[in-house]
C-alpha positions as CSV (number, residue, x, y, z in Angstrom):
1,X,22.1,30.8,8.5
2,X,22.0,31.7,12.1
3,X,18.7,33.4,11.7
4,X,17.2,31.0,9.9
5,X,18.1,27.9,12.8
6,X,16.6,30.3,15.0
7,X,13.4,30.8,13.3
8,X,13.5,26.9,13.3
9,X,13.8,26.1,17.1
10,X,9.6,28.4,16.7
11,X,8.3,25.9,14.3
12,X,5.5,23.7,15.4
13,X,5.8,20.0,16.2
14,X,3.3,19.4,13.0
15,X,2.5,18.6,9.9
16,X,3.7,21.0,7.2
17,X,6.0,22.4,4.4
18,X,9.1,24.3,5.3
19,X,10.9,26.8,2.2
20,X,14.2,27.4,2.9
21,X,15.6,30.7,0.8
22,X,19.0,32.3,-0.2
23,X,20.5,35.8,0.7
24,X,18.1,37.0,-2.4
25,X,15.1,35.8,-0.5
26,X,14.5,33.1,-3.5
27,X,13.2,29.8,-2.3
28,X,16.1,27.1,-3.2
29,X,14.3,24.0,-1.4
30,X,11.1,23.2,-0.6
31,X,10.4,19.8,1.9
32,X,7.8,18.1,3.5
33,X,7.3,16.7,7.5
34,X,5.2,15.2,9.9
35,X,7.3,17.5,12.5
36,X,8.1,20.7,11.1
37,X,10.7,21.8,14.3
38,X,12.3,18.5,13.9
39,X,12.6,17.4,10.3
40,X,13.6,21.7,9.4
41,X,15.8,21.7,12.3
42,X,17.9,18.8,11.3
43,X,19.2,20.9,8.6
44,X,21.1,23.2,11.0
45,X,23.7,20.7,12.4
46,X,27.1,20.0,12.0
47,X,26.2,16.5,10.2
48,X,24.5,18.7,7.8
49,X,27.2,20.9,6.6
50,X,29.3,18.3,6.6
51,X,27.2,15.8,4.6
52,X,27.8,16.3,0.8
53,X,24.1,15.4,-0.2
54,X,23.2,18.8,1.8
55,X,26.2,20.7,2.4
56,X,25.7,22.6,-0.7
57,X,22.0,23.7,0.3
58,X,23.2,23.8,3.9
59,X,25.9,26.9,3.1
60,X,23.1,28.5,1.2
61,X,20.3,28.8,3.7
62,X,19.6,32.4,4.7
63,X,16.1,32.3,6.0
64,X,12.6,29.3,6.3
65,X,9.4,29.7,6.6
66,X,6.9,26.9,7.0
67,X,3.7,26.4,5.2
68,X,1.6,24.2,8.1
69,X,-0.8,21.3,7.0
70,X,-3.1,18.8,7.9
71,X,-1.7,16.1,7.7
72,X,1.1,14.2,6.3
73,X,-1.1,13.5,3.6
74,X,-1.7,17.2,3.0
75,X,1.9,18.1,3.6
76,X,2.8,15.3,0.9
77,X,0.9,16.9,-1.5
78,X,1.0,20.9,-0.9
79,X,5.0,19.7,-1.2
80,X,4.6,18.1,-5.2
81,X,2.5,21.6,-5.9
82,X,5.4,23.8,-4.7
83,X,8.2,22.0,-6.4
84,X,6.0,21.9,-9.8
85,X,4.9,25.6,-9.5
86,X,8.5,27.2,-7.8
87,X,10.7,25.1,-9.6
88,X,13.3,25.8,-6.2
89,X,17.0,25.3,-7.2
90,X,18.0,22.2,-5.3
91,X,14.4,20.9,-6.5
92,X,15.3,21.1,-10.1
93,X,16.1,17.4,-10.5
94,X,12.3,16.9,-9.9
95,X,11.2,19.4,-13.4
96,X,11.9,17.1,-16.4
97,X,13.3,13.7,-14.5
98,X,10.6,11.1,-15.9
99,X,12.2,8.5,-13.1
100,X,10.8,10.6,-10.4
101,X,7.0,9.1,-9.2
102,X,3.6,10.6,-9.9
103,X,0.1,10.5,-9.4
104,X,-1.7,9.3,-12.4
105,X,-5.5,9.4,-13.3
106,X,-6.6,7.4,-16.5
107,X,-9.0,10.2,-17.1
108,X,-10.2,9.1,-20.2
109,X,-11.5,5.4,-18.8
110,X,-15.2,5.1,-18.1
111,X,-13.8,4.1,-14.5
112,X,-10.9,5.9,-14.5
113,X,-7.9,3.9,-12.2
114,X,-5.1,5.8,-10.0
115,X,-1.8,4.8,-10.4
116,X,1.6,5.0,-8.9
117,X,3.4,5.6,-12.4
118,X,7.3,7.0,-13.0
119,X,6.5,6.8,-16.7
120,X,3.6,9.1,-17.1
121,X,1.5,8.7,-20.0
122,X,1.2,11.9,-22.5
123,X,-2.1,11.9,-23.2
124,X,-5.5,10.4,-21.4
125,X,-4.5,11.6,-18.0
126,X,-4.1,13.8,-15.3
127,X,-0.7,13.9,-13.4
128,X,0.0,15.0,-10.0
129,X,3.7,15.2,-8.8
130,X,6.4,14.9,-9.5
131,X,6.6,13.3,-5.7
132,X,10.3,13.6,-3.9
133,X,9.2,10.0,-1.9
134,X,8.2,7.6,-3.9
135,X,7.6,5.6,-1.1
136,X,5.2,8.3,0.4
137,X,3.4,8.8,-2.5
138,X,2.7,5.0,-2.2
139,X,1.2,5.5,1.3
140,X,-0.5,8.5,0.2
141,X,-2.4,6.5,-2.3
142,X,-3.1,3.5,0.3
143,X,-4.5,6.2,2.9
144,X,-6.2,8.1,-0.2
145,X,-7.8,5.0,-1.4
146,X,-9.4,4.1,1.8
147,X,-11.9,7.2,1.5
148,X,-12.3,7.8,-2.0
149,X,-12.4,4.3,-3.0
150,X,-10.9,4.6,-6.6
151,X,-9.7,1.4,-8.4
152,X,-5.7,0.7,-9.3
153,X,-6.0,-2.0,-11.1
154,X,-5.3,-2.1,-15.5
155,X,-8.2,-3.6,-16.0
156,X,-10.6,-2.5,-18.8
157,X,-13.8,-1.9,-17.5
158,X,-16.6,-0.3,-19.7
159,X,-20.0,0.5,-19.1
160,X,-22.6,-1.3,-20.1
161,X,-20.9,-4.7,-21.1
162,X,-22.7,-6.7,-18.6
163,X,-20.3,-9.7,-19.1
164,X,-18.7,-7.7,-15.7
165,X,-21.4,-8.7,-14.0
166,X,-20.2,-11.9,-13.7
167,X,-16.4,-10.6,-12.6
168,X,-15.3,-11.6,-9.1
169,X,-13.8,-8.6,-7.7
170,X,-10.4,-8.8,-5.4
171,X,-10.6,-8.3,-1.8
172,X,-10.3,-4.3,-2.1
173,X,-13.7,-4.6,-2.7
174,X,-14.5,-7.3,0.5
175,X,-12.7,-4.4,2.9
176,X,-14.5,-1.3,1.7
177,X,-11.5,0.2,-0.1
178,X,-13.0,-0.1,-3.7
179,X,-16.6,0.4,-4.6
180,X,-15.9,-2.7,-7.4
181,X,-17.1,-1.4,-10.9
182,X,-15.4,-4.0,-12.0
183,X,-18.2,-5.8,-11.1
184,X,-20.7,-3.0,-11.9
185,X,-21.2,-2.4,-8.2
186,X,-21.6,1.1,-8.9
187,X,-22.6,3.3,-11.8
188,X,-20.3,5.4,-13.7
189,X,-21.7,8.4,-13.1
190,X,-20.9,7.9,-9.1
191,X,-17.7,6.6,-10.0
192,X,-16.4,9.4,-11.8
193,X,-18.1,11.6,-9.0
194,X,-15.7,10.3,-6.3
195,X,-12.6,10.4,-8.8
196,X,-13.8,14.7,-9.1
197,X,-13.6,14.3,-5.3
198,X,-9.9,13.1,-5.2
199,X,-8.7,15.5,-7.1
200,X,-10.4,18.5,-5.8
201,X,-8.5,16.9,-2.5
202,X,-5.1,16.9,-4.4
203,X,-5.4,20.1,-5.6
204,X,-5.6,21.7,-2.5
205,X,-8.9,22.3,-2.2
206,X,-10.0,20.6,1.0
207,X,-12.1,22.8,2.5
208,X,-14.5,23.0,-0.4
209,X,-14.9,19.4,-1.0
210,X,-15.7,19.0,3.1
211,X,-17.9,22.1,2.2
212,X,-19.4,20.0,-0.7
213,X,-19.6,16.7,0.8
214,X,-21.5,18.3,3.8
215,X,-24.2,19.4,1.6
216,X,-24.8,16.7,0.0
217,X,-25.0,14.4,3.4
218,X,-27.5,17.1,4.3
219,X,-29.5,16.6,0.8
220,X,-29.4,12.6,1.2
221,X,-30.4,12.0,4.9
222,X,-33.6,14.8,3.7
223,X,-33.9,12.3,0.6
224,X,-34.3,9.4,3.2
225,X,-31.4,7.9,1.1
226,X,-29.2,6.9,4.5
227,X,-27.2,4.8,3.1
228,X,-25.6,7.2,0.9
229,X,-25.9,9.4,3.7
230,X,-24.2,7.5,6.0
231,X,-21.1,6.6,3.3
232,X,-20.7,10.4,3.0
233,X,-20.6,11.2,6.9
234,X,-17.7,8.3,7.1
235,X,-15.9,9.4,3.9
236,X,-16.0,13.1,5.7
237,X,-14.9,11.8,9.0
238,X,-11.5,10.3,7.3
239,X,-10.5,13.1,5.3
240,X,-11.0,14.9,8.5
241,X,-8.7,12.6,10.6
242,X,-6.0,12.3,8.0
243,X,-3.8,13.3,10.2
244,X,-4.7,10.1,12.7
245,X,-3.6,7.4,9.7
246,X,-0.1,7.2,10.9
247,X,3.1,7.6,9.4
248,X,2.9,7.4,5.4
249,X,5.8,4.9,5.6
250,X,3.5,2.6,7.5
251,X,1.0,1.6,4.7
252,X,3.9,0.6,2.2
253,X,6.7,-2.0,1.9
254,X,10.1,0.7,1.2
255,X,10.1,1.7,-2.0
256,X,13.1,-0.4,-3.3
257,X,12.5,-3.7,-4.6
258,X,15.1,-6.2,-5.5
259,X,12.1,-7.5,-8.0
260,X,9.5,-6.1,-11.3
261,X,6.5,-7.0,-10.0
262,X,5.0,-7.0,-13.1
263,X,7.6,-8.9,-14.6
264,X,7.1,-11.3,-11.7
265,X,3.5,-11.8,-12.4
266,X,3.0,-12.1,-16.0
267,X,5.9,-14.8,-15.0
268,X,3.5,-16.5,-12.5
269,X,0.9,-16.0,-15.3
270,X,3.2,-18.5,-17.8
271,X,5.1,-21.0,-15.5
272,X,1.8,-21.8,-13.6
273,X,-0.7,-21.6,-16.9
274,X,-3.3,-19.1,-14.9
275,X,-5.7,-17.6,-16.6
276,X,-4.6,-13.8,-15.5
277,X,-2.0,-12.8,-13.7
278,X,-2.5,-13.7,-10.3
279,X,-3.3,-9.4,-9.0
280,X,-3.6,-10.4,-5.3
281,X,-1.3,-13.0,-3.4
282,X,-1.5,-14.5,0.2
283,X,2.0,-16.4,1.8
284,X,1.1,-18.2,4.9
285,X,4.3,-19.0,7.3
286,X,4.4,-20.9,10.3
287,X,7.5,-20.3,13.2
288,X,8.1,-21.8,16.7
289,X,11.2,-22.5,18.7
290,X,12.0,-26.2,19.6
291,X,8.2,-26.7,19.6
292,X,7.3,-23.9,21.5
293,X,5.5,-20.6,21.1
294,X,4.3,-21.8,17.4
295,X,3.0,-19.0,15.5
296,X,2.3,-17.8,11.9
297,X,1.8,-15.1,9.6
298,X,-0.4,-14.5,6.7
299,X,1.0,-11.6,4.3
300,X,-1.1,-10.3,1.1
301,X,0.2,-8.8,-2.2
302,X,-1.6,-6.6,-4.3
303,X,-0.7,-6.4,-8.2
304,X,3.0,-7.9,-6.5
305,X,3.5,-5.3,-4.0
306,X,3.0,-5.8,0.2
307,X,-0.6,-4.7,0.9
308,X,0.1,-4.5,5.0
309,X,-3.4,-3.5,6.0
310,X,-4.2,-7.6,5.1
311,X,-1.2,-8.9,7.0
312,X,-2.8,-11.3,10.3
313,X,-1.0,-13.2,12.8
314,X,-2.2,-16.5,14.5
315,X,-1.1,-18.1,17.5
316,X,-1.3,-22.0,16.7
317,X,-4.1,-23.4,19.4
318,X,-4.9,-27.0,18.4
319,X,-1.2,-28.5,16.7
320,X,1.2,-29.8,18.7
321,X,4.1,-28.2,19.4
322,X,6.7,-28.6,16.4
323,X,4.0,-30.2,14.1
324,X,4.7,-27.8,11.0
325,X,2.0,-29.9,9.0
326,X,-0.8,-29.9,11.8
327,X,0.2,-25.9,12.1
328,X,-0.1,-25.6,8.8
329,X,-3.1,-27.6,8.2
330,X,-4.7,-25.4,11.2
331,X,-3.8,-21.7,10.0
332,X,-4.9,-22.4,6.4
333,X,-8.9,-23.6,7.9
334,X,-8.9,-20.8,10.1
335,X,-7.7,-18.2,7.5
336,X,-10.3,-19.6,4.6
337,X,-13.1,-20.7,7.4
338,X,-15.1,-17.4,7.0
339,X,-14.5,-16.5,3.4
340,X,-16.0,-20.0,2.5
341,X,-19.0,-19.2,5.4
342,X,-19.5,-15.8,3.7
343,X,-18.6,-16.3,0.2
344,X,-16.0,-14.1,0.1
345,X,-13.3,-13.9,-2.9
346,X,-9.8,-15.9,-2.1
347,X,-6.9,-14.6,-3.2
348,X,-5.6,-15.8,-6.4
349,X,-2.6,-17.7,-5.8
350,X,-1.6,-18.8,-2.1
351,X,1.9,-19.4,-1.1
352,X,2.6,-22.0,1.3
353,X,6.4,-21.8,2.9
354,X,7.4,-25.5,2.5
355,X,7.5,-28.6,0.5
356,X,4.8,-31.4,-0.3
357,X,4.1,-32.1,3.3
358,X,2.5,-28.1,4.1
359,X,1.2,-28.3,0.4
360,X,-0.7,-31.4,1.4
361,X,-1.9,-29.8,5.0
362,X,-3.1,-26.7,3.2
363,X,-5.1,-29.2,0.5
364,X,-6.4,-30.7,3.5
365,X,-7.7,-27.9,5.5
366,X,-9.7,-26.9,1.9
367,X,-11.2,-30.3,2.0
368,X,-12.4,-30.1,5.6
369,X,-13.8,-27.0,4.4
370,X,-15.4,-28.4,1.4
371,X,-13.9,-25.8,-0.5
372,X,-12.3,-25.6,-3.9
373,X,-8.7,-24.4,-3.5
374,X,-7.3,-21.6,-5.2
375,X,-4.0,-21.5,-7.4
376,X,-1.5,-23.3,-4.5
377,X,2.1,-23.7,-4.5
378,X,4.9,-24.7,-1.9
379,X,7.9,-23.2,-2.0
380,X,10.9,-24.9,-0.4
381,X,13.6,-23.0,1.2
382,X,17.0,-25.0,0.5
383,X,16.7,-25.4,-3.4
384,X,14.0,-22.8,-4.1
385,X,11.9,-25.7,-5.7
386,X,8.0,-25.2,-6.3
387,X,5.6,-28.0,-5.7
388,X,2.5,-27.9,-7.1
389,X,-0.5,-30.4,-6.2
390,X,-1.1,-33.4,-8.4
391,X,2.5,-33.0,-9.4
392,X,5.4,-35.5,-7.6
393,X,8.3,-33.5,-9.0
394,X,9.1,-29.9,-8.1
395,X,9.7,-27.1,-10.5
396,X,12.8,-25.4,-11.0
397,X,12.9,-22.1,-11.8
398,X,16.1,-20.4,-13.0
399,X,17.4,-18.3,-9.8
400,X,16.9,-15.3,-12.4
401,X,13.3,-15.7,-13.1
402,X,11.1,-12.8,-12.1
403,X,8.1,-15.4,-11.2
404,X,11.0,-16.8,-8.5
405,X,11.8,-13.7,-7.4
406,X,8.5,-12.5,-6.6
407,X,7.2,-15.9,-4.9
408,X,10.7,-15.5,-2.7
409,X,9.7,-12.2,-1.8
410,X,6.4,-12.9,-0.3
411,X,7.7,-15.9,1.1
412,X,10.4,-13.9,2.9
413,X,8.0,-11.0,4.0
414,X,5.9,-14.0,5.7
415,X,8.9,-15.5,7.1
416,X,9.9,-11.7,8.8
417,X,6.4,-11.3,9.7
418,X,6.0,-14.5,11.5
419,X,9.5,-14.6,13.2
420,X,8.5,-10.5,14.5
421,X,5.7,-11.8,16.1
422,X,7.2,-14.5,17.7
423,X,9.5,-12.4,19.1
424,X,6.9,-10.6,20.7
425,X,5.9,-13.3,22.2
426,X,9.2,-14.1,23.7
427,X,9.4,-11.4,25.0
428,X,6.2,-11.0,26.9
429,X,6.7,-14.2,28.3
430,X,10.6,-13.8,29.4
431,X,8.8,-10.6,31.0
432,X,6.5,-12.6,32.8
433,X,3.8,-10.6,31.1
434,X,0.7,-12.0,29.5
């Protein structure tokens, strides 16, 4: 062990994959890290041997090595490629445990989705994993998504029924993280193009899909097709600056959630008699302090799970201090303002923290707008009741219900959101700063 936490202290602070062996030189653990130094090195303390979760491995430990990568990204997946193909002893759980997350690719759709799954299908797709953070495999796919620009949703899109046409995509497609064949925005033949793309990239084989994707820039801009030259200079860029994306941890809510956000939708679905399940979700929440420093949060939910790179603050500029309704009234035009200007898709069901007075201020602000609402609903703190518009009496869900749970939970994360950033606020000014 001693020459093993001495090999440590030489370790890069970097991305990377770090195998720790027994006295056989057989790899028994295999784990990822941003920083390789730190994250290996934290195995060689006296918390360590005495924690039972790593005491075991701890005792065993006769020699590392480090595999570097990168990114986090990289270092996420060279990680889920060792444990698969090593199979390292204190690994094992990963082999055959069905409860552990994957990457999954409908393979056999026209479009084919990517999906955070711990239930992999047997047939029709290609898995990747099993992933020791589910969490980080959630990220991954966040960060992922951003240049490859695959679809997760379940719906089933096939070429050539034109009735797609007609489909309004969700606001993946409004911020350039899907290319929308949901709405036939691109053919099938691309699609499935950029799909080959991702998994050349989760197979390790970076550097040849750069190599590729070079090429092909070069072949367009000679083609005098820049638009599709230009797409492929940016999608090269952000593979190339993976590691500049930030923690993993950053792009996803933790991975444990006191709700089934499927469950919670198809409840939505029923109690509120919506066409679909309502896939993406805004809450709006408004926070001040005896009138002062009023701010408030918008928070957005994607197929029920936090979608943070949609999460905007506002700092209230025409209410008055303390007037929830005017605050309200004022966030909710601002927020749908430039979606109505530019057309853009709303969400599918908005959350307003509050009873029938926000309701009615967030009604307002669509008709100052001239706009046509979509799905709305209050909910009230002290009884958990749900007002609806053109309905006086609240609904009453049952403190079990999934739909409850799920409207609580982006009510909540707006709530945190807002109150964080009033802090801030607090803070600057008790600092005297602007």
């Amino acid at each position: 062990m001693r020459r093993a936490a001495a090999k440590v202290r030489e370790f890069p602070h970097a991305p990377g994959v770090y195998l720790m062996k027994d006295a056989a030189g057989r790899v028994i653990y295999v784990g990822k890290a941003k920083d390789l130094r730190s994250r290996a090195g934290s195995y060689f303390t006296r918390a360590a041997l005495e924690d039972r979760r790593t005491a075991d491995l701890c005792w065993e430990i006769r020699d590392i090595d480090y595999l570097p990568a990168d990114s986090e990204v990289d270092a996420l997946l060279m990680e889920a490629r060792l444990i698969k193909d090593v199979q390292p002893k204190y690994n094992r759980e990963l082999k055959d445990d069905k409860s552990f997350p994957y990457l999954e690719i409908h393979t056999r759709e026209d479009f084919p989705r990517v999906a955070f799954t711990r239930e992999p299908n047997q047939r029709g797709t290609k898995l990747y994993g099993p992933f020791a953070s589910a969490s980080g495999l959630r990220g991954a796919i966040q960060v992922l998504q951003k240049t490859f620009k695959f679809r997760t949703c379940t719906l089933d899109i096939r070429e050539g029924d034109e009735r797609w046409r007609w489909f309004r995509p969700c606001l993946l497609a409004s911020i350039g993280q899907c290319t929308a064949p949901c709405n036939l925005r691109i053919s099938k033949e691309d699609y499935r193009r950029d799909i080959a793309r991702l998994r050349l990239f989760l197979e390790g084989k970076k550097q040849a899909l750069l190599e590729e994707m070079r090429a092909e820039m070069t072949a367009a801009a000679k083609e005098l097709r820049f638009e599709r030259a230009a797409r492929l200079r940016d999608e090269i860029r952000m593979l190339e600056t993976l590691d500049q994306r930030g923690e993993l941890d950053t792009h996803v809510q933790p991975e444990v959630f006191y709700i089934d956000p499927q469950r919670g939708l198809t409840g939505l679905k029923k109690v509120l008699k919506l066409a679909q399940p309502p896939r993406t979700i805004e809450g709006i929440d408004v926070a001040h302090l005896a009138g002062t420093q009023a701010v408030a949060s918008l928070v957005q939910f994607i197929d029920g799970l936090p979608f943070k790179p949609g999460y905007k603050r506002y700092r209230i500029r025409t209410a008055a201090g303390g007037d929830d309704f005017a605050s309200m009234r004022e966030v909710v035009w601002r927020r749908f303002r430039r979606q109505t200007a530019e057309e853009e898709p709303f969400p599918d069901l908005l959350l307003i923290d509050g009873g029938k007075g926000q309701l009615q201020a967030a009604l307002d602000a669509f008709a100052a707008l001239g706009a046509q609402p979509p799905a709305l609903v209050a909910l009230a703190k002290r009884e958990e009741e749900i007002y609806l518009p053109g309905r006086d009496a609240p609904l009453k869900l049952s403190r079990h219900s999934y739909a409850l749970r799920l409207l609580q939970y982006v009510r909540d994360e707006a709530h945190r959101f807002a109150q964080h950033y009033h802090h801030i606020l607090r803070r600057k000014q008790s600092l005297g700063e602007d």
